[in-house]
N, C-alpha and C positions, 0 to 999 in steps of 0.2 A: 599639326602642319606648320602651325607658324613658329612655333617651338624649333622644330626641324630648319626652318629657314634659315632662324636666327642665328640658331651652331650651324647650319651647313654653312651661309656666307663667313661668321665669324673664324669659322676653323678651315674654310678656305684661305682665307687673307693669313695666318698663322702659319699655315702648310707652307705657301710663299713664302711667307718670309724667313722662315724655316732654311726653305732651298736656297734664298739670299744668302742669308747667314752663312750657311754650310759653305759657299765659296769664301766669304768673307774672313773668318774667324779663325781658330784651330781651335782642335779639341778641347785642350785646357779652357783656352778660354771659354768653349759651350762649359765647361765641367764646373766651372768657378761658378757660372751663374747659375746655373742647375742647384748647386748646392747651396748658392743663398735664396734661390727663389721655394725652394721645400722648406728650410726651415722659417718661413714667412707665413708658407701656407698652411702649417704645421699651427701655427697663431693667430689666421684667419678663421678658420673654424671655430675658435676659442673667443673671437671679434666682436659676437653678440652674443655670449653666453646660448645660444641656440633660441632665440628670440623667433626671429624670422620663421625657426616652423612650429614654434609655440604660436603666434599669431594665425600659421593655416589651421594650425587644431581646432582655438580657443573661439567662445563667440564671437560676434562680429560685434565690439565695442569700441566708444574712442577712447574708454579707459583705456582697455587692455595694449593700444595702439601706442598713449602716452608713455605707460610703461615699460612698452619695448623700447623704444625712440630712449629711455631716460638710462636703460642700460645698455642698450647698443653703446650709448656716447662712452658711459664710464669704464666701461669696460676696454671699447678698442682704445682710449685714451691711454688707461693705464698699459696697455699690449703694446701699445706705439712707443712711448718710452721707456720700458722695460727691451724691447728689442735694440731698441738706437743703443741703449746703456749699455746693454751684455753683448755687442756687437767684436770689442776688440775680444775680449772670451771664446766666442766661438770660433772668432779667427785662429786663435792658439791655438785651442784644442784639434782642428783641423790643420794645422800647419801652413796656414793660407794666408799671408797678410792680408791679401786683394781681397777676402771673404768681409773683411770687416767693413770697410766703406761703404758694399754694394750692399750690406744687410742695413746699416743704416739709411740709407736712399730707400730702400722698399720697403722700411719701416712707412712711410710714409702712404702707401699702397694700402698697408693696414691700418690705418686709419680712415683712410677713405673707402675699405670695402665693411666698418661698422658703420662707416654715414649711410650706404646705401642698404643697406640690411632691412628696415623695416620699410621704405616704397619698394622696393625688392618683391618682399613678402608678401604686401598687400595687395598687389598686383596679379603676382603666384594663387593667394586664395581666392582670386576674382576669375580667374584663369584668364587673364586677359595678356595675351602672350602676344596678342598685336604690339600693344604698346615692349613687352620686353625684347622684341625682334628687334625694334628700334633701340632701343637700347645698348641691345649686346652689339648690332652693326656698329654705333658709333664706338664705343669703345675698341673691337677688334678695327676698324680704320686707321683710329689714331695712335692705336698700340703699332700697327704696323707700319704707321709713315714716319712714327717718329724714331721706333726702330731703327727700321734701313736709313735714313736719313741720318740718324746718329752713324751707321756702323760705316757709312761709305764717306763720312768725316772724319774718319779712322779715330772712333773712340775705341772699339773692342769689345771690351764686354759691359763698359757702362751705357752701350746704346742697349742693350736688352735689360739692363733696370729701370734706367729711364724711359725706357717705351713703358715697360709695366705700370712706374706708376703714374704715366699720361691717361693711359687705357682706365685706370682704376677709377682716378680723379674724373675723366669723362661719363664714366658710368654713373657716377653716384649724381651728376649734376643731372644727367639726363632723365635717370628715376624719379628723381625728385621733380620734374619739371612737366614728364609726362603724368605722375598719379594725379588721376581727375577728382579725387576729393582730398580735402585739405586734415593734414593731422596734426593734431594737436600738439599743439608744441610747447605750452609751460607745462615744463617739464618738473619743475619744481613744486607742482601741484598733485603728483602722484602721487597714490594711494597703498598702502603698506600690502590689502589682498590683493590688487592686482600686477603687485613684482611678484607675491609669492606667487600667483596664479603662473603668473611668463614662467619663472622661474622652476618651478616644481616640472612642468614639462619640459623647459629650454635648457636645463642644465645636463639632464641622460641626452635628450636630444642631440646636446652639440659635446658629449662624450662620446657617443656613438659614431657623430661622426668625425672626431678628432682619430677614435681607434680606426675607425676605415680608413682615413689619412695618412696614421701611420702605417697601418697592414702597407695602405698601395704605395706608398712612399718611403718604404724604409729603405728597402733596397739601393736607393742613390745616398742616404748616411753613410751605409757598410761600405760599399766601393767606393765614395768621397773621403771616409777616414780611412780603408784598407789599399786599395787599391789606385787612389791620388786621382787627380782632378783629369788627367787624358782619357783614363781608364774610362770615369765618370762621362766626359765628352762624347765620348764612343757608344756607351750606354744609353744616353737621354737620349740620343738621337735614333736609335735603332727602337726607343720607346715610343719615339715619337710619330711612329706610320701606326699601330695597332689604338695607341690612344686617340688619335686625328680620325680612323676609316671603325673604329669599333668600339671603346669605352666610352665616347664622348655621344655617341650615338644613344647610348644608352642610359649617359645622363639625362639629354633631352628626353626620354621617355620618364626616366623617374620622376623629373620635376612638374610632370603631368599625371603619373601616377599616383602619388603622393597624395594631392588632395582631390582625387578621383577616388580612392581607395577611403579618405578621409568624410566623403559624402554618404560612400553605403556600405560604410560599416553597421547600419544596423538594416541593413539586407545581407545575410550570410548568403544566400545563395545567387546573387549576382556577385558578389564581391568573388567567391569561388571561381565562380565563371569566368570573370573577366580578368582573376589572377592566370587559371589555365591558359586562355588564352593569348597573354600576355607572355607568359614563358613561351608556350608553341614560336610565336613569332620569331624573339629574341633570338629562341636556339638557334631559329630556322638563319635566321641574318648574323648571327655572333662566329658560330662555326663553319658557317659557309665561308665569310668573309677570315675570320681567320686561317683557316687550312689554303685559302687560297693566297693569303699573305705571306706565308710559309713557303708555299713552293714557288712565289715567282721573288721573292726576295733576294737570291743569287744576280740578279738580272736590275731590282726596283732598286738599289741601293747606288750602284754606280750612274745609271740615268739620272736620278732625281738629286742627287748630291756630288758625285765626282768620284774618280778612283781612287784620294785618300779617305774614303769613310768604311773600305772594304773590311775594314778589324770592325764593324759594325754586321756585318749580314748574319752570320751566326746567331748570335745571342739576338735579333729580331728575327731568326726563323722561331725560337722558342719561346718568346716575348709575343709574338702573334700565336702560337697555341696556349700561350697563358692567357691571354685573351678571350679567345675561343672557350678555354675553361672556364673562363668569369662566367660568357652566357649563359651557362646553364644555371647557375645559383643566384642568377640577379632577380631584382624586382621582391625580394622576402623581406627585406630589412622595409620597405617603403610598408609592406602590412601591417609589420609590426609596430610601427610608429602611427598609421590610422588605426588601428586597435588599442590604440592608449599605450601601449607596452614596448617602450623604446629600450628598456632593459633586458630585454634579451637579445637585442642586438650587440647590446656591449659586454652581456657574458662570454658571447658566439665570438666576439672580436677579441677580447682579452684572450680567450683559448688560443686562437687563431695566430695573435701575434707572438705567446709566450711558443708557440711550436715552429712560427717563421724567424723567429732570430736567430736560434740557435741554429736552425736548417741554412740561412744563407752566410752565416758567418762560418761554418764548416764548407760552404760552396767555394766559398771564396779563391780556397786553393789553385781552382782551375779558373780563376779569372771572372771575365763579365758572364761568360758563355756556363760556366759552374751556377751563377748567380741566377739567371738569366731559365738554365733549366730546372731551379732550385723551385723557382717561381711558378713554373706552369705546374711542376708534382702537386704542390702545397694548395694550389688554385684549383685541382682536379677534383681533390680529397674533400675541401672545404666546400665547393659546389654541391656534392653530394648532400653533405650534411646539414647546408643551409635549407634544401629543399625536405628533406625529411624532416628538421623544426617545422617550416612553415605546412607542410602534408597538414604535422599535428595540431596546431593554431588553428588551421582552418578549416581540420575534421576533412581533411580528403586522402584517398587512398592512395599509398605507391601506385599504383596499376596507373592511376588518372594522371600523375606525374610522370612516370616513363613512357604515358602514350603520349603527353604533349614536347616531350624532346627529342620523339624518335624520326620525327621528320628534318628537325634540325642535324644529328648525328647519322642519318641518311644523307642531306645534302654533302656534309664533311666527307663521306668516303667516296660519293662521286666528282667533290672538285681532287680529292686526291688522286684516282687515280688519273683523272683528266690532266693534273699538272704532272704526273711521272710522266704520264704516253708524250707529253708535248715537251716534253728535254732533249728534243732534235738541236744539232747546230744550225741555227740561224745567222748569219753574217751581222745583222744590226740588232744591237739589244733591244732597241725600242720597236722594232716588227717583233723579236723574241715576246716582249712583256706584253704589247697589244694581242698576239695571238693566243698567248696564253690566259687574258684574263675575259678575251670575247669567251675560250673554249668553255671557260670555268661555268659563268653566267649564263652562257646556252646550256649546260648539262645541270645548271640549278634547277634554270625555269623548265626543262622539258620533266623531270624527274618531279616538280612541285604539279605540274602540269596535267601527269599522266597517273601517277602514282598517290597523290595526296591532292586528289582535284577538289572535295569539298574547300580545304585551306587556301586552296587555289581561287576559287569564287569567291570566300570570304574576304580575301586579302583586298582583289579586285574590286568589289562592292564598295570596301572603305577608302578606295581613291576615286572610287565613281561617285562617292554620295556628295550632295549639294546641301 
């Protein structure tokens, strides 16, 4: 719950300024910075060599603590000016002058998210999400006052690097300020087994999650280098409702999962348990929310952004069933990293990415919208497949997996038909999108209600408990 706080209020303030922006900007310009802000993040994952969730693994030591702390530093060092350096490079190779300045500028973001990497972490394996609610608010604050503040200065697009990296830079100071015990900081006193120790699990670790980075992030490279920077404007934005109302959602559960999954791993049969139930949930909230993002989307895009973002609705009805598709295969990869075996998440992704490149660079023909539905296929196929690894990792039956998503792809077909029946003309969009998203949410909960009443008490229970 406080997990949920912390991204609901943070990705509120984002959503904002989001909708600022969209009056403020033009496409290109959302597209310029879209495209420097991925390949940052692209380097951020790579910031502490995967330290941060070597430290949830590994015991609770202050060696292992120094350790991290002495590679986080060298590493995002070396990443911070290797970006500034190859900055005017990527600008060529993108055709973008404007790309090179603003990858420099949020070079600097990557260095300050390797400073915040291990009170990050330590925090994370304490579960003490109180303190990171505080955290992620001030950051998402300052990200967004210095934002809008920038863009109504009329800077453009350098108010959304520069918010980033105020937001970064406040995060790491705040981490540091909140962890209640102190880490060792001669650093120069580290011990050769405890980098091998970080490192033997931090290096798959932050492989695995540089290829998830790429898998969810490629897609703005292909239409940034094919399809130009408006293309790309049009795109980030119409990603940007299904990431805000449903992936982001589900990171806050990972980061909770993670070393939940990491404590009873040597209980196989709760860890079962509470993977099932885990997925049950997900489906249940991933595809509801997505099929319903999908069908009020003709109506959410003009309300919340303006009538120039209408080359956006399309390619976010299919970007929200891409979505929808994630739910069903998430939470596998968080197992197989508390079972010691982060390497099969990077076999799983390497497949995954060598069959999504070729798939969206052939999309591309028909634009965002080709791209766009390239994504949800690819996302449907691989969902599948994620859950049958982890079936076999965790010695459970298909049957036990198809029962825990059938309530979730239940919900999906009754907000669908509820958002077709409710495509009456209404005169005001915004009575069109509020009646359409009461009808959605009343035909979840009666349908969770009436039909899947056990999941219905349970769910209940766990916002009733104290």
């Amino acid at each position: 719950m406080w997990q949920g706080l912390a991204q609901g209020v943070a990705k509120a303030i984002v959503l904002a300024t989001t909708i600022v922006l969209a009056r403020l900007l033009s496409p290109e310009e959302y597209g310029l910075v879209a495209l420097a802000l991925v390949l940052i993040a692209y380097a951020e994952t790579l910031a502490d060599a995967g330290v941060a969730q070597a430290l949830v693994y590994l015991p609770r030591t202050k060696e292992a603590a120094r350790a991290a702390l002495f590679i986080s530093v060298v590493v995002g060092g070396l990443l911070s000016g290797i970006a500034f350096a190859s900055a005017p490079a990527i600008a060529g190779y993108f055709k973008s002058p404007e790309v090179g300045p603003l990858v420099q500028v949020l070079a600097v973001s990557l260095l300050a998210t390797s400073l915040s990497a291990v009170p990050d972490a330590l925090l994370r394996r304490e579960l003490d999400f109180q303190r990171i609610t505080v955290a992620t608010v001030i950051r998402a604050t300052g990200t967004g006052a210095v934002t809008v503040g920038f863009a109504f200065a009329g800077y453009g697009a350098w108010s959304l690097a520069i918010g980033t990296v105020a937001g970064s830079l406040l995060y790491a100071i705040a981490c540091w300020i909140l962890l209640p015990d102190r880490v060792p900081m001669q650093i120069w006193r580290v011990r050769r087994q405890d980098l091998k120790a970080n490192l033997h699990f931090g290096i798959p670790a932050a492989g695995s999650t540089l290829l998830a980075k790429l898998i969810f992030d490629i897609d703005y490279l292909i239409i940034g280098g094919m399809l130009g920077a408006q293309a790309l404007g049009y795109y980030t934005l119409a990603f940007r409702l299904p990431e805000f109302v449903i992936l982001n959602v589900f990171f806050v559960l990972s980061t909770v999962t993670f070393p939940l999954y990491s404590r009873a791993r040597n209980d196989p049969d709760r860890l079962r348990s509470g993977y099932l139930k885990s997925v049950q949930i997900q489906a249940v909230f991933g595809v509801s929310a997505g099929v319903g993002l999908a069908v009020v989307a003709p109506v959410l895009v003009p309300v919340l952004f303006g009538g120039r973002w209408m080359d956006a609705v399309l390619p976010l009805v299919f970007l929200a069933l891409y979505a929808a598709a994630r739910s069903l295969g998430v939470g596998a990869n968080d197992v197989y990293k508390a079972l010691g075996r982060p390497g099969i998440s990077i076999k799983i992704s390497l497949i995954r990415l060598l069959i999504l490149v070729p798939v969206l660079l052939y999309a591309t023909q028909w634009g965002i919208v080709g791209v766009a539905c390239a994504q949800f296929c690819v996302a449907l196929v691989f969902a599948l497949g994620m859950q049958i690894v982890a079936a076999k990792v965790l010695d459970l039956r298909p049957s036990q997996l198809l029962r825990a998503v059938v309530p979730g792809l239940s919900c999906g077909v009754v907000v669908a038909v509820v958002g077709l029946a409710g495509l009456v003309p209404i005169e005001s969009e915004l009575a069109a999108l509020t009646a359409l998203i009461t009808a959605g949410v009343a035909g979840v909960y009666l349908l969770i209600r009436f039909a899947f009443r056990p999941l219905h008490d349970e769910v209940l229970q766990l916002f009733l408990r104290r």
